[in-house]
N, C-alpha and C positions, 0 to 999 in steps of 0.2 A: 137777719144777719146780725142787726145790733145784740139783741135779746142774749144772744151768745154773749159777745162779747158784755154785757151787762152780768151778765150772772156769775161769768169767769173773775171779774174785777171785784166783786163782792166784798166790802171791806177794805175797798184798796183804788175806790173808784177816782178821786184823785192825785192818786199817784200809786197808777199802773204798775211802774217798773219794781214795787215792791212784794206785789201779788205773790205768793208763793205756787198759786197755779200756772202764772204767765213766765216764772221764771224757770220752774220747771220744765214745762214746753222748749223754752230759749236753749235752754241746756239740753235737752234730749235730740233737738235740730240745730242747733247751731256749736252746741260740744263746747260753751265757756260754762265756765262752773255757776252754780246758779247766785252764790254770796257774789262773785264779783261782778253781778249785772248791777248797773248804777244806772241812773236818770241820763247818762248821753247814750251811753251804750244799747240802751234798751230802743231810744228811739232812732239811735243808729242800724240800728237792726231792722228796725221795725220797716224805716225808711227806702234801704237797701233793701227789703223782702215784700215790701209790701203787695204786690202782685199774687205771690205765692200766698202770703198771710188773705187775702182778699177771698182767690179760689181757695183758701181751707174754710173759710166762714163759709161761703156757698154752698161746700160737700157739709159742715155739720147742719146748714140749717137744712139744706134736704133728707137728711138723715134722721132729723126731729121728726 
């Protein structure tokens, strides 16, 4: 499940909320635009979903 989330972060490993893959995602399921994801926001989200964010790790890594 990490191995995802490591590969997605690529270049952006400590500080996630700049990723342009992860903010892409943010904006495609949560519909804010992806410039205005910042460092609370992102882990406001993340915090708020994280359940959901968990079961999508599980379906990619079964899908590897």
């Amino acid at each position: 499940m990490l191995s995802f989330v490591w590969r997605a972060t690529r270049g952006y490993r400590m500080r996630p909320w700049r990723s342009p893959y992860l903010r892409w995602r943010m904006e495609t399921y949560w519909g804010v635009h992806a410039h205005e994801i910042q460092f609370s926001s992102f882990f406001r989200f993340a915090w708020q979903h994280r359940k959901e964010l968990v079961r999508y790790l599980r379906w990619v890594e079964r899908m590897r």
